[in-house]
MARVEXMAR-950909 format. One record per residue (C-alpha): residue in three letters; x, y, z. Coordinates in pm, whole numbers, padded with zeros to 5 digits, always signed. Each point is the difference from the previous one (the first is absolute). Example, Ala and Ser with C-alpha at 12.3 -4.5 7.8 and 13.67 -1.06 7.14 Angstrom:
% MARVEXMAR-950909
ALA+01230-00450+00780
SER+00137+00344-00066
% end
This chain:
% MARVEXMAR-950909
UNK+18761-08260-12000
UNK-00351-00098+00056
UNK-00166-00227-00270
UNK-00303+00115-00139
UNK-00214-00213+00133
UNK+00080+00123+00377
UNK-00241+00161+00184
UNK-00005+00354-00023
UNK+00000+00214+00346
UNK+00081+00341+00091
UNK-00118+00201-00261
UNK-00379-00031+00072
UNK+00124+00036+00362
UNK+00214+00314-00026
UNK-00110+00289+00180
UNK-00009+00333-00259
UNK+00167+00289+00084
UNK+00125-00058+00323
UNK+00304+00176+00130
UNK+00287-00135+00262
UNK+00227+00187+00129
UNK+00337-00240+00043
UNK+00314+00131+00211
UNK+00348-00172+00006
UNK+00324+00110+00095
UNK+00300+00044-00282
UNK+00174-00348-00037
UNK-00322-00187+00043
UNK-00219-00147-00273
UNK-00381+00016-00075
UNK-00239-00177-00166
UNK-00355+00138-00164
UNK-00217-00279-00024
UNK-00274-00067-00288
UNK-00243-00193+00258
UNK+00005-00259-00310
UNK+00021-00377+00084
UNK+00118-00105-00375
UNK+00077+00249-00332
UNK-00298-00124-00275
UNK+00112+00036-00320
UNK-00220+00237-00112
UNK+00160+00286+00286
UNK+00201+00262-00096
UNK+00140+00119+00314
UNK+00178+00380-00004
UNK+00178+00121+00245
UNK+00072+00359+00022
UNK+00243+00246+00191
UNK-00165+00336-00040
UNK-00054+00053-00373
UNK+00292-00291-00086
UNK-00072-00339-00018
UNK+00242-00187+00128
UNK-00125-00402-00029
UNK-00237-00203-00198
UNK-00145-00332-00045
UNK-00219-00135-00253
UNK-00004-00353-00073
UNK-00199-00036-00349
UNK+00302+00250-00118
UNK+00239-00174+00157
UNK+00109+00361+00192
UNK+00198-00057+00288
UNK+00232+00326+00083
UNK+00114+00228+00274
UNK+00103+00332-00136
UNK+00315+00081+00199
UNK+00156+00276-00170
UNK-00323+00263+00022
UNK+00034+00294+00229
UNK+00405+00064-00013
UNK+00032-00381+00042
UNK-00101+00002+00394
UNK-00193-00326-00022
UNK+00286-00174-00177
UNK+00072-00317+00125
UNK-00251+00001+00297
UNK-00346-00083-00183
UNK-00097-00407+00047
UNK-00371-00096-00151
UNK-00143-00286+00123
UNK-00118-00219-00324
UNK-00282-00158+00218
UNK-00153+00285+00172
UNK+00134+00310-00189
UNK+00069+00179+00340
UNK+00296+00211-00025
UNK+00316+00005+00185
UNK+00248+00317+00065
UNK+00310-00109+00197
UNK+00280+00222+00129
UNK-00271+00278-00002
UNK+00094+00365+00008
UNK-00155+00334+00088
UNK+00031+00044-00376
UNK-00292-00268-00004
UNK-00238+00192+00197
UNK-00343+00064-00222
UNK-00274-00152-00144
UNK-00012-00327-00093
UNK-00345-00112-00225
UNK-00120-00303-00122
UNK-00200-00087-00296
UNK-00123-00378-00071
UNK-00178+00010-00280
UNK-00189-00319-00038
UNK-00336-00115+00074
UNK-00095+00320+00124
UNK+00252+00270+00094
UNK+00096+00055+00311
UNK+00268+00261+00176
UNK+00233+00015+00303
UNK+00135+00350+00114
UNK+00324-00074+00226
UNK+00146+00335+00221
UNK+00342-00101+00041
UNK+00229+00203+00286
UNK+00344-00091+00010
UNK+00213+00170+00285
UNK+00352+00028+00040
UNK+00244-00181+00295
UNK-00023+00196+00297
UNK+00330+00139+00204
UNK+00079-00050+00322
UNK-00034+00396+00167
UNK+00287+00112+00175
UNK-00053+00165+00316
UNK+00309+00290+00112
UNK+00060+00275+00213
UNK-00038+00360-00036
UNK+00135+00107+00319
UNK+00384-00013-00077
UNK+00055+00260+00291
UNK-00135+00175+00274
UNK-00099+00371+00063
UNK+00095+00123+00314
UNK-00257+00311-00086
UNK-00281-00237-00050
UNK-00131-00255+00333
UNK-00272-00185-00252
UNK+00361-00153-00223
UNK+00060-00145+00363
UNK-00304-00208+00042
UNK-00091-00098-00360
UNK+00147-00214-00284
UNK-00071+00125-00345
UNK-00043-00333-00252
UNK-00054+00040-00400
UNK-00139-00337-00129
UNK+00088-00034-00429
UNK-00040-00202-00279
UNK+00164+00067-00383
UNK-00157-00125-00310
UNK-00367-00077+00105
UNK-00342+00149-00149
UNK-00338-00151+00073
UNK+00065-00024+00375
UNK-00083+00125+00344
UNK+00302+00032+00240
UNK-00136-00013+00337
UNK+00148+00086+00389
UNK-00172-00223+00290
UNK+00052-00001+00339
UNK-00114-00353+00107
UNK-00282-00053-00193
UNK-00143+00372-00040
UNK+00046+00154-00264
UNK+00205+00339+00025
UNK+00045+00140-00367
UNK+00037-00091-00356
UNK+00018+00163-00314
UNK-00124-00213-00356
UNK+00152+00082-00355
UNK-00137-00157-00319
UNK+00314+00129-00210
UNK+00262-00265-00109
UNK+00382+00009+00095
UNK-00005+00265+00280
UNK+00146+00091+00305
UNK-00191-00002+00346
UNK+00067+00122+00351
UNK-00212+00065+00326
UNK+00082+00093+00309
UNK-00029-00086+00353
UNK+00090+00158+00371
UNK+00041-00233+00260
UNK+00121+00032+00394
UNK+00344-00163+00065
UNK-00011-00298+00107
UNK-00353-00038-00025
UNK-00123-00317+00087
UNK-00288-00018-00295
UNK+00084-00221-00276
UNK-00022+00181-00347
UNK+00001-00147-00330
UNK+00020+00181-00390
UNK-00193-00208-00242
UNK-00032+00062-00353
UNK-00310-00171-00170
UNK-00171-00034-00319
UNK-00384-00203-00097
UNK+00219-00359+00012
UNK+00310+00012+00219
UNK+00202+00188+00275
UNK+00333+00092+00121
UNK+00064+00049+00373
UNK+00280+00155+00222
UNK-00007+00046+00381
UNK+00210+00269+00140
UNK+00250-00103+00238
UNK-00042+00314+00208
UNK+00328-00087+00223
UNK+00229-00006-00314
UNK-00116+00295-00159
UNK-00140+00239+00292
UNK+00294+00048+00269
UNK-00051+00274+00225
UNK+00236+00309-00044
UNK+00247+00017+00328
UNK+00020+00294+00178
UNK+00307+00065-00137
UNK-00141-00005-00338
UNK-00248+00279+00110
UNK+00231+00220+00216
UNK+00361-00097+00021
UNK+00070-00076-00412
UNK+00035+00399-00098
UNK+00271+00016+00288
UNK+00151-00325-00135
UNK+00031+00147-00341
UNK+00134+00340+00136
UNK+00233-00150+00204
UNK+00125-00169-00341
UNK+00024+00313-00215
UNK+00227+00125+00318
UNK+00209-00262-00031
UNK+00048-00013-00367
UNK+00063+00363-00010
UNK+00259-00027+00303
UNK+00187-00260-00195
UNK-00026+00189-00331
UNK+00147+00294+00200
UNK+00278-00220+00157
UNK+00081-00080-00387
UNK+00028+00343-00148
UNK+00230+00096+00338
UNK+00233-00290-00064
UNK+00012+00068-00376
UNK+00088+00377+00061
UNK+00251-00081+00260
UNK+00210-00307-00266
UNK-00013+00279-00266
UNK+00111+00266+00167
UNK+00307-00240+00173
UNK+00061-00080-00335
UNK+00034+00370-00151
UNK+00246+00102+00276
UNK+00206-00322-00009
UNK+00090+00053-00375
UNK+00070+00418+00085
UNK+00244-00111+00218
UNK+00185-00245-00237
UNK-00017+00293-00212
UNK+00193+00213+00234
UNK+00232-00208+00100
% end
């Protein structure tokens, strides 16, 4: 801790009411500084989550805590306070953490920090697939394009994006948490354009590029003229044999009946 005869900075220094916005990813940790050099004794410095306060110093009381168990417990084991500065620490941060952080230092004169903080979930990796899983000999456009559906499961506060090259094509944003999201695309087969589904929110991204040869193969002309004979054909043949069956069937039980008549006549 900082004697009291160590020079006192900061709290003359500290801007009043100022508000910054701070974004992190889940996992990561954050600190809220006090732009204070060295605690003076006479500070009482408050720190407050929303209406809760959740850490205090003041030296002339000899208060020193971090209130971990406010709020459902959430900030349990994840609040450090710096003795020197009083800045304030939140590791392993959560979207439960997003809010308002606010400062008080009561001292010389008092002064008060506003902190916005954003805290966004890990992004997936979309999954591009195919929505042509056959081909309609009625229809010449299921000959010439691909039909791709680009997801992502769990997300909220995200755009999910299709670009071909570096053009944007279409998105669609959400700002609800733990849903579902798909969007479309048509492409030519075997296009030679390079396409890529990117899902996106203010601090990080996920990309994946379409590898239009894997999941865009032309249908055959078979597939678009010969496959309803193909199947006919097959129903014939399963019929014929199903006939064949019954014939043999009839023919063993009707040897049978006459074999045991004539044991009977004899």
């Amino acid at each position: 801790m900082a004697s009291s005869s160590c020079k006192h900075h900061g709290v003359s220094g500290a801007e009043t009411n100022k508000i910054q916005s701070v974004s992190r990813m889940e996992g990561d940790s954050v600190t809220l500084n006090t732009d204070v050099t060295d605690v003076h004794e006479d500070d009482d410095i408050l720190w407050n989550f929303g209406a809760k306060k959740i850490a205090e110093i003041n030296i002339a009381t000899g208060i020193f805590i971090t209130n971990d168990d406010v709020l459902d417990g959430r900030f349990r084991d994840r609040l450090k306070l710096d003795d020197q500065t009083g800045s304030l620490t939140i590791t392993n941060i959560t979207t439960q953490h997003t809010g308002v952080y606010k400062l008080e230092i009561r001292g010389q004169k008092l002064s008060l920090k506003t902190f916005s903080v954003s805290v966004y979930a890990r992004l997936p990796v979309p999954v591009i697939s195919s929505n042509t899983s056959q081909c309609s000999s009625s229809s010449s456009s299921s000959q010439q394009n691909c039909s791709l559906l680009c997801s992502v499961v769990n997300v909220g506060h995200v755009t999910l994006s299709w670009y071909k090259g570096n053009s944007l094509l279409s998105s669609i944003s959400v700002s609800d948490l733990s849903i579902s999201l798909s969007l479309p695309l048509e492409v030519e087969y075997q296009e030679k354009n390079s396409y890529s589904c990117v899902i996106n929110n203010p601090i990080t991204n996920q990309t994946t590029h379409l590898d239009i040869n894997k999941l865009c193969q032309p249908c055959s002309e078979c597939q678009g003229q010969c496959c309803a004979t193909s199947e006919a054909v097959i129903r014939l043949v399963l019929s014929a044999l199903v006939g064949v069956a019954t014939v043999f069937f009839l023919v063993y039980d009707i040897t049978s009946t006459s074999g045991g008549d004539k044991k009977r006549i004899s």
